[in-house]
Legacy VTK file of the C-alpha trace (Angstrom):
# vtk DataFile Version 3.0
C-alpha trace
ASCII
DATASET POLYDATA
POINTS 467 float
-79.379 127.780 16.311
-80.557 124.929 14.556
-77.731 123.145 15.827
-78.242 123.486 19.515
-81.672 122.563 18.535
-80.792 118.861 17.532
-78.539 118.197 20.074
-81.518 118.500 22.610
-83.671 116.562 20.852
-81.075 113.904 21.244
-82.115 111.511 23.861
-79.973 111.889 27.031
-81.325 108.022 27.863
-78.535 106.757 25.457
-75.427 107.626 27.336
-75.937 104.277 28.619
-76.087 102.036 25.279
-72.599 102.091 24.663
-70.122 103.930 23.127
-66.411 102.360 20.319
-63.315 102.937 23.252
-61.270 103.194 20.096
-61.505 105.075 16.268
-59.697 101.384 15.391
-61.870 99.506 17.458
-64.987 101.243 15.317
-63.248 101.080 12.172
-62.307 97.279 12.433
-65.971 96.545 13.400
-67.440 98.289 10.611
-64.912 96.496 8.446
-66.010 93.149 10.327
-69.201 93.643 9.301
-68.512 94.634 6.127
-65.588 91.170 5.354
-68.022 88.187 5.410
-69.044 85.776 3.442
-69.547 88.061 0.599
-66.107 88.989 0.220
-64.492 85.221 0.566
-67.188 83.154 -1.235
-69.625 85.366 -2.648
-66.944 87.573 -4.221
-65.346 84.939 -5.960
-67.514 82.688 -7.728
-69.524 86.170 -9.150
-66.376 87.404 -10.287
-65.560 83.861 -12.158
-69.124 83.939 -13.607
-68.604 87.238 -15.052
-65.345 87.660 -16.822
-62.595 88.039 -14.296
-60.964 91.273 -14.160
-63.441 93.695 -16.097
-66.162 92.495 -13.300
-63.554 93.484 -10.544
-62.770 96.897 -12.152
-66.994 97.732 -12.067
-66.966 96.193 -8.390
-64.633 98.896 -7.467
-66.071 101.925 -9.420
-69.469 100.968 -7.363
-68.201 101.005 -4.236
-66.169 104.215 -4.394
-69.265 105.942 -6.058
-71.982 104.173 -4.895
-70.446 102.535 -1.555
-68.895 105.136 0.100
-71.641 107.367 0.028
-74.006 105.669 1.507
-71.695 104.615 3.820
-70.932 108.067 4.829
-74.536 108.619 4.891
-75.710 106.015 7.321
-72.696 106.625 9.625
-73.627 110.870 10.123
-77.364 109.742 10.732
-76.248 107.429 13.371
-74.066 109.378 14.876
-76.254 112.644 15.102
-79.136 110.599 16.945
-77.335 108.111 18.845
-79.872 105.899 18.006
-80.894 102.651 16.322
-82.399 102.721 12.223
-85.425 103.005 13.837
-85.441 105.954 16.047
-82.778 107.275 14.012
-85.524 108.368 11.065
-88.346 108.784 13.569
-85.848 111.820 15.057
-84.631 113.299 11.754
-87.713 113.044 10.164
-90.838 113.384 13.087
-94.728 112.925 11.995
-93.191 111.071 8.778
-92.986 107.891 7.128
-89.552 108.017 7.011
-89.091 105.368 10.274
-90.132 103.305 7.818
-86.698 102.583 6.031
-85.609 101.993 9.497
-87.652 99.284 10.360
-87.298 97.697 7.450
-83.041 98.083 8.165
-84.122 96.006 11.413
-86.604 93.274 9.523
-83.598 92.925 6.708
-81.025 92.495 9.034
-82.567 89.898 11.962
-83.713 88.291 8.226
-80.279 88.252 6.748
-79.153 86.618 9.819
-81.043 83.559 9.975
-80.363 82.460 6.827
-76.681 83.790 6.447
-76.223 81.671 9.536
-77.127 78.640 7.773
-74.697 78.590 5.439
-71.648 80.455 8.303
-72.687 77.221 9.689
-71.430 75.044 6.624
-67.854 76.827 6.932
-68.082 75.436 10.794
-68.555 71.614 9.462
-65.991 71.788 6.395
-63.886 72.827 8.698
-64.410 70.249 11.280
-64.681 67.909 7.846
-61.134 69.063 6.231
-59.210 68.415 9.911
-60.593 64.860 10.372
-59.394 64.363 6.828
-61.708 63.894 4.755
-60.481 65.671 1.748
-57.209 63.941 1.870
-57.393 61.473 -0.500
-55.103 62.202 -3.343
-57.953 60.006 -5.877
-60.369 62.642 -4.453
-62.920 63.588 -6.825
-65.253 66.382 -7.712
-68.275 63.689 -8.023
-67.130 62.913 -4.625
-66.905 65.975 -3.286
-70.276 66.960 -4.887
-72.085 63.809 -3.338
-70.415 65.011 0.060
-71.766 68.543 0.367
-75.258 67.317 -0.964
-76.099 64.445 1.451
-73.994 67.647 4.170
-76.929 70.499 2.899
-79.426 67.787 3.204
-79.045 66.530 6.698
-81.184 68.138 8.802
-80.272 67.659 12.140
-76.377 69.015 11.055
-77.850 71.835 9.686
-80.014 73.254 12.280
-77.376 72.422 14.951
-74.210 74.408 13.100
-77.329 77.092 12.821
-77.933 77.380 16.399
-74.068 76.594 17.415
-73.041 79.842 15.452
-76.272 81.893 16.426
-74.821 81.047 19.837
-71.285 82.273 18.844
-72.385 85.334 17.718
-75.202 86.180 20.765
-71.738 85.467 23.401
-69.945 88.309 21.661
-73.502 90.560 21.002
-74.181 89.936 25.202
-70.910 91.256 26.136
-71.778 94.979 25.179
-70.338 97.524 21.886
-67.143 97.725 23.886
-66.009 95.145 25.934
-67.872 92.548 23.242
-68.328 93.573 20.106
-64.580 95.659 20.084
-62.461 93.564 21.996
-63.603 90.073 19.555
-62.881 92.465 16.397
-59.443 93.443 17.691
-59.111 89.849 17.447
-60.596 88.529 14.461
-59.991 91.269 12.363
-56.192 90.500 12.575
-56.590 86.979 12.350
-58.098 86.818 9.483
-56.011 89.188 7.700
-53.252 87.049 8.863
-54.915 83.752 7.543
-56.037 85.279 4.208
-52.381 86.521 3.353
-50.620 82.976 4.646
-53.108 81.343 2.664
-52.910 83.441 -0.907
-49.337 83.378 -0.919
-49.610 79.451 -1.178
-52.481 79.746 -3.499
-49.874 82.116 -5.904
-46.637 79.930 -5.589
-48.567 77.008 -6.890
-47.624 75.566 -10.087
-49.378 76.851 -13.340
-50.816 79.487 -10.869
-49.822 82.189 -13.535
-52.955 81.337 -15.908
-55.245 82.222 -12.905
-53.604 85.559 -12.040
-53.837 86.745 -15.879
-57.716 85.655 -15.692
-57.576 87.636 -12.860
-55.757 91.056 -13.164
-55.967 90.993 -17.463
-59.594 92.875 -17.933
-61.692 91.873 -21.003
-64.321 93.547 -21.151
-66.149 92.181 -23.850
-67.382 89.808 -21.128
-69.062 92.325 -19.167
-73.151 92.365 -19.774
-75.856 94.161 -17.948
-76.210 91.597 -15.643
-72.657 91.556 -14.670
-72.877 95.248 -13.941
-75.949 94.868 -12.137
-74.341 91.844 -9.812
-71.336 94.501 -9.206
-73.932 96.856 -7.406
-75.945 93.900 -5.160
-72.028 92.693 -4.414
-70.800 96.354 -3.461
-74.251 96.492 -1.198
-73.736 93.181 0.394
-70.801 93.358 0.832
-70.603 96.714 2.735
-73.743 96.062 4.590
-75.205 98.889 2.993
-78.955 99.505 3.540
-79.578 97.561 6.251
-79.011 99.419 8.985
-75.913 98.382 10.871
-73.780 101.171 9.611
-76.500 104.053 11.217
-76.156 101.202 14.366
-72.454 101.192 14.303
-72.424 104.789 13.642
-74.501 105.613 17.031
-71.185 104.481 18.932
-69.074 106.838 17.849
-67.552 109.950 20.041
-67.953 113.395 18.474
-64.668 112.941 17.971
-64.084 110.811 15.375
-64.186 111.547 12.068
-66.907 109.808 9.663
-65.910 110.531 6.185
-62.361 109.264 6.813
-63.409 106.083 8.799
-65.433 105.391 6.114
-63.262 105.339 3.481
-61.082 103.032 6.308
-64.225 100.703 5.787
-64.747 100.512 2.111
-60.719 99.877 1.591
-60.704 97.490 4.028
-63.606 95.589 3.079
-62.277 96.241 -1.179
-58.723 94.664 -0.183
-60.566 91.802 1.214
-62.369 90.770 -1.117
-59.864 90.970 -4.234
-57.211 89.313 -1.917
-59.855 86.391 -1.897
-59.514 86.486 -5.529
-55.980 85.971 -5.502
-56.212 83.421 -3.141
-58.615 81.742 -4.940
-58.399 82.144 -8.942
-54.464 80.951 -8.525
-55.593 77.238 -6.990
-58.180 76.802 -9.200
-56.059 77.510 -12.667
-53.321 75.544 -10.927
-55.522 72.468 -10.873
-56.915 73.036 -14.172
-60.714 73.784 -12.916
-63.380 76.673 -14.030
-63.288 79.235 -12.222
-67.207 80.386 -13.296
-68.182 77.156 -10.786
-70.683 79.009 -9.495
-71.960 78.914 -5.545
-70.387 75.260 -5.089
-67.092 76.952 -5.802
-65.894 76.570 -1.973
-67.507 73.930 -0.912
-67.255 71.521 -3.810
-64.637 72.715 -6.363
-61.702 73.658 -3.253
-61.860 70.378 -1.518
-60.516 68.571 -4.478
-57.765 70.893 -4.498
-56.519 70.667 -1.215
-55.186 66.645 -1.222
-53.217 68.008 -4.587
-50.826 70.828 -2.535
-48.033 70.101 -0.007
-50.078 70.508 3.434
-53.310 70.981 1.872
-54.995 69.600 4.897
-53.538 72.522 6.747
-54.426 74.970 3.973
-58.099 73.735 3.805
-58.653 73.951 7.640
-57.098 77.271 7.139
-59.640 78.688 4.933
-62.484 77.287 6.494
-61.467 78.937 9.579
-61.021 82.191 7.929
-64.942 81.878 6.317
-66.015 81.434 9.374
-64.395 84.144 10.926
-64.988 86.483 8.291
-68.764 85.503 8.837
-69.104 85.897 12.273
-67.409 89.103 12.799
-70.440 89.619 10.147
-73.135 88.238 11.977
-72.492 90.331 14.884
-73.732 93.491 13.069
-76.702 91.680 12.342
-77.650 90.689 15.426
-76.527 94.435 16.940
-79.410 96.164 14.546
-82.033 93.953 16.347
-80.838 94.176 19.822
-80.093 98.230 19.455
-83.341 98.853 18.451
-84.997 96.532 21.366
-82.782 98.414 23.615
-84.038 102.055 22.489
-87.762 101.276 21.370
-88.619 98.874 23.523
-86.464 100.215 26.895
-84.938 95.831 27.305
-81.884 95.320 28.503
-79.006 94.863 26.135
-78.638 90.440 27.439
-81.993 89.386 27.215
-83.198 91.400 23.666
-79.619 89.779 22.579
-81.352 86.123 23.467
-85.024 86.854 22.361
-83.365 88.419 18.951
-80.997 85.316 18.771
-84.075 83.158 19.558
-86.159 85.067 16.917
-83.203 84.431 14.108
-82.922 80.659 15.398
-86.720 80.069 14.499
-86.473 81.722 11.361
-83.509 80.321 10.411
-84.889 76.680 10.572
-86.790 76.778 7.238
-83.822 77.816 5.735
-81.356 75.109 7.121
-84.254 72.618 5.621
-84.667 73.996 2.247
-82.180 71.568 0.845
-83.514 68.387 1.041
-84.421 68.301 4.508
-88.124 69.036 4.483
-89.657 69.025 0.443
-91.828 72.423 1.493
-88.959 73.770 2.068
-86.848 72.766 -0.875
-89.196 74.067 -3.464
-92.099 76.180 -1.482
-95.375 75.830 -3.428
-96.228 78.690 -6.171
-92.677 79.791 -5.873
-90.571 77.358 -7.110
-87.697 78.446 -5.146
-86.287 77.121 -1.660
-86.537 78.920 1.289
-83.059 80.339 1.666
-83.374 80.951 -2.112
-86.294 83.169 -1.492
-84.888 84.789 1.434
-82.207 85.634 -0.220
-84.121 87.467 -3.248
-86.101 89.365 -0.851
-83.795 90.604 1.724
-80.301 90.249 0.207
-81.975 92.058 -3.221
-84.738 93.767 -2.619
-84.521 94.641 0.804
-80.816 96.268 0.253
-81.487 97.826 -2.638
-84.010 99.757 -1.437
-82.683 100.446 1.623
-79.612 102.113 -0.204
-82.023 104.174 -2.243
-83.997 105.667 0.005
-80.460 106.249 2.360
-79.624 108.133 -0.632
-82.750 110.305 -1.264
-82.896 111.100 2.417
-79.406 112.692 2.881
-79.399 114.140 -0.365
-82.404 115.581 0.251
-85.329 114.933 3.186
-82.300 115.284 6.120
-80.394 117.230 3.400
-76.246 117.191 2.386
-75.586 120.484 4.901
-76.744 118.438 7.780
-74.820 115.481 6.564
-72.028 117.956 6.254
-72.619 119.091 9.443
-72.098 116.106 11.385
-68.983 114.713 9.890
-67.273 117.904 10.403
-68.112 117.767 14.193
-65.193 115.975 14.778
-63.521 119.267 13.453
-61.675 117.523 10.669
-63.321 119.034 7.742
-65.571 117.008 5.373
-62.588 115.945 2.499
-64.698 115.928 -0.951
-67.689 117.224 0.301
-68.383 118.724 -3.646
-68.281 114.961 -4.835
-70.230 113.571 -2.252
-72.983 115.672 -2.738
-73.076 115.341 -6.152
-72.683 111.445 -5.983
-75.074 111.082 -3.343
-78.060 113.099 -5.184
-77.349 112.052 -8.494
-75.518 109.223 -8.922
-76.215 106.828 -5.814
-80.208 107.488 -7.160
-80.243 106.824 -10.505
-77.258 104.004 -10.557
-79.671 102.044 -7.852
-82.960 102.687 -8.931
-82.174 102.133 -12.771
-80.513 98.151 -11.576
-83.469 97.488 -9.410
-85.745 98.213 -12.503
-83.196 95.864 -14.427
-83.337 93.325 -11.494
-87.656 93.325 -11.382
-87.898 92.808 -15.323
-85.580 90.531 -15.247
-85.611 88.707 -12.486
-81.489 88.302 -12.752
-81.332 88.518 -9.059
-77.542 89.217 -7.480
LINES 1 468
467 0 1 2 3 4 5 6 7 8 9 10 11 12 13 14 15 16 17 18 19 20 21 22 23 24 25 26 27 28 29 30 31 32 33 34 35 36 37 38 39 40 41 42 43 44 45 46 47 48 49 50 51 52 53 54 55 56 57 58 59 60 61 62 63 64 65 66 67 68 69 70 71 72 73 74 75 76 77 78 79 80 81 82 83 84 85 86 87 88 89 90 91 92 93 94 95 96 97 98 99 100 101 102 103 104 105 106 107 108 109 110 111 112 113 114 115 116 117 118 119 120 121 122 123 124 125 126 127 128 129 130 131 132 133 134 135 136 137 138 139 140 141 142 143 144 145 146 147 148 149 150 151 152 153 154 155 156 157 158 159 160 161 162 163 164 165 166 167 168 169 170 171 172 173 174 175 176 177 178 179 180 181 182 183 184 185 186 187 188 189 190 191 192 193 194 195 196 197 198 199 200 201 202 203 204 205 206 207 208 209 210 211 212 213 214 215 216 217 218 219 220 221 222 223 224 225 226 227 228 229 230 231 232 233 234 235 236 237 238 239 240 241 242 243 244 245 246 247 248 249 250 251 252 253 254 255 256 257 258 259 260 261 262 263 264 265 266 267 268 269 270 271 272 273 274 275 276 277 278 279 280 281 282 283 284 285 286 287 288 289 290 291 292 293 294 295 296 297 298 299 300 301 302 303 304 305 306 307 308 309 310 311 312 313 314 315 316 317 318 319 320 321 322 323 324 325 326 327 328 329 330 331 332 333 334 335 336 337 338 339 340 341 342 343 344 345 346 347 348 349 350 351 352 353 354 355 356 357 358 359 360 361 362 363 364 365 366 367 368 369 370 371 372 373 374 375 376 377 378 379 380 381 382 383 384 385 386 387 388 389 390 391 392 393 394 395 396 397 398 399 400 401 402 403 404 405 406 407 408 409 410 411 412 413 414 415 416 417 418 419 420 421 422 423 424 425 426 427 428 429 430 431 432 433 434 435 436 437 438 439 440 441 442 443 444 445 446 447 448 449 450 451 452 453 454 455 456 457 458 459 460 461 462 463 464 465 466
């Protein structure tokens, strides 16, 4: 039967790639990739922006219907070809267009990468910053603090080396292999920096006056919510879940036939959700505390926390705490990245799994310079010509808008449709488990995940309100 069918036209040549040794091992890397800097910055200042609670309520609602999905999606396609984004499509859908969507999963994510390690980087040197002391002054101000992370942004030569110090990081753990590298460092990160993120919010929520922060926090009004705000709550769920990318259909070609897919994906999504509103907590609390607005915007870490930290008992010890955890939670991110590249070298191109992790690190290293330069240390850079934007800026609006977006979408029409939600059905019950919901995924996924996505990307293009 048609079965049979695609499991010969799976390539035997993968045994070799690599395989999870664990369900938790697989379900704490997903989450890894999923918990970066989008859940502990990003996450954050948005949800200050746009109104607190009401923004965290729509957050939610997106990933359950929009999220999980997807993320069910990419995980059967991976799984069913044992192959990269690339090959994945190419199998499912031969003498089409549809590899398409999976090289652009591999462009997005070796993009993402370069300039995501730019600013993974900054956590590295405010955290090297807040042990030396720096933020200890009790007189410390936000001017201060401001004029510190400027002339820090600015400085080239800092820049490009954090860059290439965490590139380096992440290509150790990439170069050890999907089991022995990529699961063993989750089994330790993961953990950690649950650990650090709960030691850290209860101080942030036994802080004095931390009460008005939790009510802007958990008390919706949703009179603040605009179209904008619900359109950020998509790009964040995305982002956030490294959706449409491709490392999901990556991760999802290590898993057994055993393990189940709708299950660990829900695993993922919770994981990733608990995360990111725990960030919240630890961070809305502090700020309220100190009498500071919470809609800061991007410079909400970096310049708005480091004028909290002299004000608490051991703040030196809190702010080297979160630091750590950023950086952490980014480069159990990064790791994904950098897997979609070196997956694909390894089944396109037939390279070894070492040296397409150093020519992919390499390739992210180079890119990445224009983007560890484009504030204030080169002026093409800063503001590129015709553009108006910096180079980070515009990578950003590209691949971490664009790129995702449309890599959801077409995720979407292609199990709901092209590969079709029987096949996708199919393969998660493999693992003989069942296929929990499989009425409400199908509906979400053809209907729903669509129109939701397509209708903010129209919103995002005519008004240019990028996430």
């Amino acid at each position: 039967g048609i079965e049979k069918l695609m499991e010969d036209k799976v390539p035997q040549t993968t045994i070799d790639r690599g395989n999870w040794g664990s369900r938790i091992g697989f379900i704490l890397a997903a989450a890894g990739s999923a918990v970066g800097l989008g859940n502990i910055w990003r996450f954050p200042y948005v949800t200050g922006q746009n109104g607190g609670a009401a923004f965290v309520i729509i957050y939610i609602i997106f990933v359950v219907a929009i999220g999980l999905p997807v993320m069910i999606s990419e995980f059967s396609v991976g799984r069913r070809t044992r192959l990269n984004p690339v090959g994945a499509f190419r199998l499912l859908a031969p003498k089409s267009g549809w590899f398409i969507l999976g090289m652009l999963g591999v462009i997005t994510g070796i993009g993402i990468l370069s300039y995501y390690s730019v600013i993974a980087g900054w956590t590295c040197g405010y955290f090297i910053k807040t042990v030396w002391g720096q933020f200890s002054s009790t007189t410390f101000t936000s001017a201060q603090s401001e004029q510190i992370f400027t002339q820090f942004v600015s400085n080239p030569l800092s820049n490009i080396v954090y860059l290439f110090l965490f590139l380096l990081m992440t290509l150790l753990v990439v170069i050890g292999g999907v089991s022995s590298g990529i699961e063993r460092s989750v089994k330790v990160m993961m953990p950690l920096l649950v650990l650090l993120l709960l030691i850290l919010t209860l101080r942030s929520v036994t802080l004095p006056g931390a009460e008005e922060g939790l009510r802007f926090y958990l008390k919706p009004d949703f009179s603040k919510l605009t179209p904008n705000a619900i359109a950020l709550a998509l790009g964040q769920a995305l982002f956030s879940l490294s959706l449409g990318m491709g490392a999901m259909i990556t991760y999802g070609s290590y898993l057994s036939k055993n393990d189940e897919i709708v299950s660990s994906a829900a695993w993922v999504c919770l994981f990733d959700t608990l995360v990111a509103v725990l960030a919240g907590f630890l961070v809305f609390p502090a700020l309220f505390a100190m009498g500071l607005d919470p809609a800061s915007g991007p410079g909400l870490v970096f310049v708005v926390l480091p004028t909290i930290f002299p004000h608490m008992a051991f703040g030196n010890i809190f702010g080297a705490g979160f630091f750590l955890l950023l950086a952490l939670a980014a480069l159990t991110s990064t790791i994904s990245l950098l897997e979609v590249a070196v997956a694909y070298m390894v089944d396109e191109k037939k390279w070894r799994r070492v040296p397409a992790a150093i020519l992919m690190s390499a390739f992210a290293f180079i890119l990445g310079i224009p983007s560890a330069l484009s504030f204030g240390g080169i002026g093409l850079f800063t503001k590129l010509p015709g553009v108006g934007l910096g180079f980070l800026d515009l990578m950003n609006i590209l691949l971490g808008n664009y790129s995702l977006t449309i890599g959801a979408f077409f995720i979407s029409i292609f199990a709901g449709y092209k590969w079709g939600i029987h096949a996708v059905r199919s393969e998660a019950e493999n693992s003989g488990k069942g296929f929990p919901f499989f009425r409400s995924w199908s509906f979400l996924i053809r209907f729903i995940c669509p129109v939701a996505i397509f209708v903010i990307f129209a919103y995002i293009l005519i008004t240019r309100n990028y996430f």
